[in-house]
C-alpha positions, 0 to 999 in steps of 0.5 A: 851762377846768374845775376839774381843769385848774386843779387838775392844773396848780395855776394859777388862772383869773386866771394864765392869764387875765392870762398867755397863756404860763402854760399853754405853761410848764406843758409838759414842757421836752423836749416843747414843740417837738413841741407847737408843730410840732404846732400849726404845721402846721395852717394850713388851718381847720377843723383837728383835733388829737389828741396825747400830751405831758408837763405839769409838775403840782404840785410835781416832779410829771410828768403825761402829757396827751392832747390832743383840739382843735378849731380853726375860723375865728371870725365876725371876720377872722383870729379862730381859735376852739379847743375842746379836751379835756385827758384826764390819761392812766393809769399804764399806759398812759403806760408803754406809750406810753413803750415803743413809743417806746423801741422804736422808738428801738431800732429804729433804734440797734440795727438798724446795730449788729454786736451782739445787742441784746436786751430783757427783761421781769420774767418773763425774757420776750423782750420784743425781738432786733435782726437781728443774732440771725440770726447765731446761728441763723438763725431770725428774732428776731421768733420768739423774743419773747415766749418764755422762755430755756429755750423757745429751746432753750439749755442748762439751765445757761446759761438758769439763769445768764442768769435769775440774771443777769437778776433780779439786775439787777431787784433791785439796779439794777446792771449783770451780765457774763458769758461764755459759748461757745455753739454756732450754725450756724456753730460754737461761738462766744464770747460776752461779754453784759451785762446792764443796767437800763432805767429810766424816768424816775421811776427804775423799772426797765421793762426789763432789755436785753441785749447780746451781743457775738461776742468769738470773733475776740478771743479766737483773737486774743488765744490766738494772742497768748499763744502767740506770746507764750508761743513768743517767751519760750521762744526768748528763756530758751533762746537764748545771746544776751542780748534786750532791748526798750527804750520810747522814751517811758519811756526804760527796759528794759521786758524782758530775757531770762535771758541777761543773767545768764548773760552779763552775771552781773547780776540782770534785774530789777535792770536793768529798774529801772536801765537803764544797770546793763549799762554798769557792766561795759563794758571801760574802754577802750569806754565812751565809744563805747558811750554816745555810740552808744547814747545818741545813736543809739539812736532812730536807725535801729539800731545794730550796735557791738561792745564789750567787757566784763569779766564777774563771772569777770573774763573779757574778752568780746566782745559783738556789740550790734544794735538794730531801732527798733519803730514805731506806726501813725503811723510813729514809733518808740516801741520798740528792740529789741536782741539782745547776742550773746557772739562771744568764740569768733568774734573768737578765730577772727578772731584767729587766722585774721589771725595765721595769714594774717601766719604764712603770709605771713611763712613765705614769707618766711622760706621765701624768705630760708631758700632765698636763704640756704642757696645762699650758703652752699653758695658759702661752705662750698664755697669753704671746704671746698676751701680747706681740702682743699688745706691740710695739717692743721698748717696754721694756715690750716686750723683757721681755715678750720674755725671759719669752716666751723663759723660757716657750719654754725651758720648753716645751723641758723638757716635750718633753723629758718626753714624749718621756721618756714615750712612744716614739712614732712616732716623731712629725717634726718641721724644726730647727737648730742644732746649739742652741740645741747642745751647750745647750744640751751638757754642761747641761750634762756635767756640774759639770764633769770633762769632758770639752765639745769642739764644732766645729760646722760649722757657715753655718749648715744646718736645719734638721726636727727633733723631737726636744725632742727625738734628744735631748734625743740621743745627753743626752745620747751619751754625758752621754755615753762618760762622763762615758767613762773617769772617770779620766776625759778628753774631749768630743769634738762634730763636727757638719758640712754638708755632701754630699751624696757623703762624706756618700757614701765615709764613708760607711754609705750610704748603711745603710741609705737606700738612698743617699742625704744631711746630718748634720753630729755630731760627739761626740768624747772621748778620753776614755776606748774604745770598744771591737770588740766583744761588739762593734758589740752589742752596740746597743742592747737592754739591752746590758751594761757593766756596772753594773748599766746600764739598756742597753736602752740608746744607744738601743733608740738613734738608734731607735729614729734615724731610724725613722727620717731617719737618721744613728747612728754608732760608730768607736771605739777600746779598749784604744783609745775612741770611736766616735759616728757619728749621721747623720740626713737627713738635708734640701737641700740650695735651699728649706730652704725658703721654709721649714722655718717656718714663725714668724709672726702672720697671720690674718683672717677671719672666725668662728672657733669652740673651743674643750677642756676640760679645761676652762684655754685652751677654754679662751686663745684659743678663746682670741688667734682666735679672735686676729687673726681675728676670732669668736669662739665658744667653746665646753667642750667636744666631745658630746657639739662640735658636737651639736654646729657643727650640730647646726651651719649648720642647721641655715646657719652659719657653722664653718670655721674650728674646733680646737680639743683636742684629749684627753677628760677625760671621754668624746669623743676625738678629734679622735672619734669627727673628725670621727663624722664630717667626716660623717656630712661633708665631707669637714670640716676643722679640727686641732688637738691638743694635749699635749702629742706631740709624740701622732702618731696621731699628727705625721699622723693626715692627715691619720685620716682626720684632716688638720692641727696640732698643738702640746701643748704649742703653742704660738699666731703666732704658731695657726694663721699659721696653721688657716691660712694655714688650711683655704688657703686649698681648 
């Protein structure tokens, strides 16, 4: 070897004499295999070899090496002659050697990537593009190298931020990013390009690459995202309902919408650094449902619970809790997510439907009771009315027979209320006073209380036509309303006197009662808790209460049952200082009250007198009744047996003066469908309905089903022969 290899190497003649190896060590670690394969696979002599590599020189010193060899076949067998040339080669041309193998290293990792991979010289020269730059605008990368930004035709600005890019990476070494929207041939794109350093392996930069990545994709994604983002917290702020999410792996809230402080009053973020703040309000009595299902389950397939809870108003509210387990691609749950619904109002409605439903059902029962009821004391009040027709009035049967006659009316106020209980209905009117039934009325309600009734009733009232089981359920209930009123106890003072047209008008309550006349004005007074102005305004509302046990209905009928006997319900009242219900009812004028009273005497006729009713007890008392009146009867079971008797009766000459009917016949035709029936046959037949459920409208308007008269169950002797006698009088 000559001098300079030695020199170049730093070895002596005598280390690569003694060490066949000294010079293979002496080559570049990375670059040995290729040596060695190189030298391998020329087995057939004479053979040329011609390649570049590395060499470790003095110190850290790197020095690329071209190699020029000659190998031939010596004169002893299997001897291998070699002459060669080892050329030092140049800087530069060592840099180029490096970058065409870098190219091609390029070449193939960039040509399989979706990104733009580009290359940058100091002079912001193209330099390289990979096929992806097609995309951009379908000209061929090849075209574009050599050539500067502002030669490819980008915008002024961008070529100025790409250079001041590109020369900060040259001067620094670091890597730049930037984003940028660029217009292509298939619209405007988003673009995320970096900037990075080349070096060599000395440290010097060669090169500046670019990758340029189509982030447009992304971008619409991650704006769709915000506005769905943006979309689902608008709908979770504005909604009632409370929404949560809950991580699995934290075991905490990670969001909750504003609703919870509206429903809850606690602060979100409060509970989002403790998750179990929300139970601190979950009514006593639903606790440990509540903490075995959520914290037992809540990973579970979801839940649907309903609890309760006590809100910072100490209000009770129903809260209608749903879970919806979230999972991750490997199918595991990894979130919950709840939404706490406030169904106060629908569990009220629930409530009050099943209390409606239990009302309708005990209504007929009542009904029924009411109806079963009033047929024995038909029986009852007839038989006595008839005993006691037959006494003298010195008597002392007789006044025994009264009281009796009078226990049996007070019955028949008991199966009024029943009724009205029942069903309501149009009221049935009868002229009475007022006087007895308030005294009686009041202190039932109010005895055993520590409420004390005070009457101011007027000597000289005036009679009103009423319904007298439905206004004595409106004076129970206005009595009962004050009742509860003082709990400490106190008085309920009931003022009753006559009032002008005049004296209403004055009080503003002629405008409510759609005209002006005569009134009986009663007055229930207490001196208890008051009314708000705001509940004031909806005292009778149907359901309205405030109290717990309330059903809302008691105030809510006496109005109705009020109107529709023409009168006016109102009530003056404050918070602290009681309350007054003021109950007007349309009274009779002084100079028709002979008139409208009824009389009490029996009246006598003459006649025949045809007798429906189901119940034997009722057909026997009736026709005992009719013929001390003075009348013959016959008696029918049901409706088909009254009409033949009616036809029967005709067809031989000897027609019914008037026909009494029931107007209800289990199984059977009514008195209803029998007096359509007669209307057809007769035209001018005289009928009288009867009935034991009094509120029946039918009883309230029997003109406008046909029927002369009507008497309600029970009724006694005198009661029948008015209405036979006023029937019959009729032309």
């Amino acid at each position: 070897m000559s001098p300079y290899v030695y020199s170049l190497l730093a070895l002596t003649p005598e280390q690569l004499t003694k060490d066949s190896k000294a010079f293979f060590c002496r080559i570049h670690p990375e670059d040995r295999n290729m040596f060695l394969r190189a030298w391998e696979k020329h087995t057939h002599l004479p053979a040329t070899i011609r390649l570049e590599y590395r060499m470790l020189g003095k110190g850290t010193r790197v020095v690329w090496v071209q190699e020029n060899s000659v190998m031939s076949q010596g004169s002893i067998e299997n001897e291998m002659i070699c002459h060669g040339a080892l050329i030092e080669i140049p800087e530069h041309q060592h840099i180029k050697t490096e970058l065409q193998r870098w190219d091609r290293e390029l070449q193939s990792l960039t040509g399989n990537l979706p990104d733009i991979i580009g290359r940058f010289d100091r002079k912001n020269r193209v330099m390289y593009l990979n096929r992806w730059w097609d995309n951009v605008d379908q000209i061929p990368p090849e075209k574009y190298l050599g050539k500067q930004l502002n030669e490819l035709g980008v915008s002024q600005k961008v070529a100025s931020v790409f250079e001041e890019k590109i020369q900060s990476v040259w001067t620094t070494g670091i890597s730049e990013s930037l984003e940028i929207s660029h217009p292509t041939g298939k619209g405007l794109k988003n673009f995320e390009i970096r900037f990075c350093p080349e070096p060599t392996v000395g440290g010097q930069i060669l090169t500046v690459l670019l990758i340029c990545r189509d982030v447009t994709d992304v971008r619409m994604a991650q704006l769709a995202f915000r506005d769905s983002d943006e979309k689902f917290r608008q709908l979770a702020e504005t909604v009632d309902s409370v929404f949560w999410i809950w991580d699995v792996d934290l075991q905490q809230i990670v969001y909750v919408s504003p609703a919870y402080k509206r429903l809850w009053g606690g602060d979100p973020q409060k509970l989002l650094n403790n998750p179990f703040d929300w139970l601190s309000i979950v009514f006593q009595e639903d606790q440990a449902k509540v903490e075995n299902l959520f914290f037992k389950r809540i990973d579970a397939k979801g839940l649907d619970i309903e609890y309760r809870i006590v809100t910072h108003h100490h209000e009770l509210r129903w809260i209608h809790n749903r879970t919806f387990p979230v999972k991750d691609s490997s199918g595991r749950i990894h979130r919950i997510i709840g939404i706490a619904q406030d169904v106060t109002e629908r569990k009220k409605w629930e409530e009050e439907r099943l209390r409606g439903a239990k009302l309708e059902s005990l209504g007929l029962l009542a009904g029924g009771l009411a109806h079963d009821f009033n047929n024995l004391l038909t029986a009852i009040l007839g038989q006595l009315s008839l005993a006691k027709y037959t006494l003298d009035s010195a008597d002392p049967l007789f006044n025994r027979i009264s009281e009796a006659e009078h226990a049996s009316l007070r019955a028949q106020d008991i199966a009024r209320q029943l009724l009205t209980f029942s069903k309501g209905g149009a009221p049935v009117k009868k002229t009475v006073s007022l006087k007895e039934i308030l005294y009686e009325n009041v202190r039932l309600v109010l005895a055993g209380s520590n409420v004390r009734p005070i009457f101011n009733i007027s000597d000289d009232l005036w009679p009103v036509t009423i319904d007298a089981g439905q206004i004595c359920q409106v004076i129970h209930n206005l009595v009962i309303n004050a009742r509860q009123a003082m709990e400490e106890g106190g008085e309920c003072i009931i003022q009753a006197r006559n009032v002008t047209g005049d004296g209403v008008e004055r009080s503003g309550l002629g405008a409510m009662s759609g005209h002006v006349q005569d009134w009986v004005e009663i007055r229930f007074i207490d001196n208890g808790i008051g009314i708000s102005k705001d509940n004031l305004e909806k005292i009778f509302d149907p359901y309205f209460t405030t109290k717990s046990t309330g059903s809302g209905l008691g105030l809510a009928t006496s109005y109705s049952i009020v109107r529709n006997h023409g009168g006016v319900l109102a009530v003056k009242s404050a918070l602290g200082e009681g309350s007054t219900f003021s109950l007007f009812l349309p009274a009779i004028p002084i100079q028709e009250m002979s008139q409208e009273l009824p009389e009490r005497s029996v009246k006598v006729g003459q006649g025949k007198i045809l007798i429906m009713d189901d119940e034997i007890q009722i057909r026997n008392v009736l026709g005992e009744m009719v013929e001390t009146c003075g009348y013959s009867y016959q008696t029918a079971k049901d409706g088909d047996e009254a009409l033949k008797n009616f036809c029967d009766a005709r067809d031989i000459g000897s027609p019914f003066s008037a026909v009494i009917l029931d107007l209800t016949i289990p199984g059977g035709l009514g008195g209803k469908e029998v007096i359509s029936r007669l209307l057809t046959i007769d035209p001018q037949v005289k009928a009288i309905v009867v009935s034991g459920y009094s509120n029946d409208p039918v009883l309230a308007n029997y003109q406008e089903y046909g029927f002369k008269g009507r008497v309600a169950k029970p009724f006694n002797l005198v009661d029948l022969s008015v209405v036979l006698h006023s029937v019959l009088e009729k032309t």
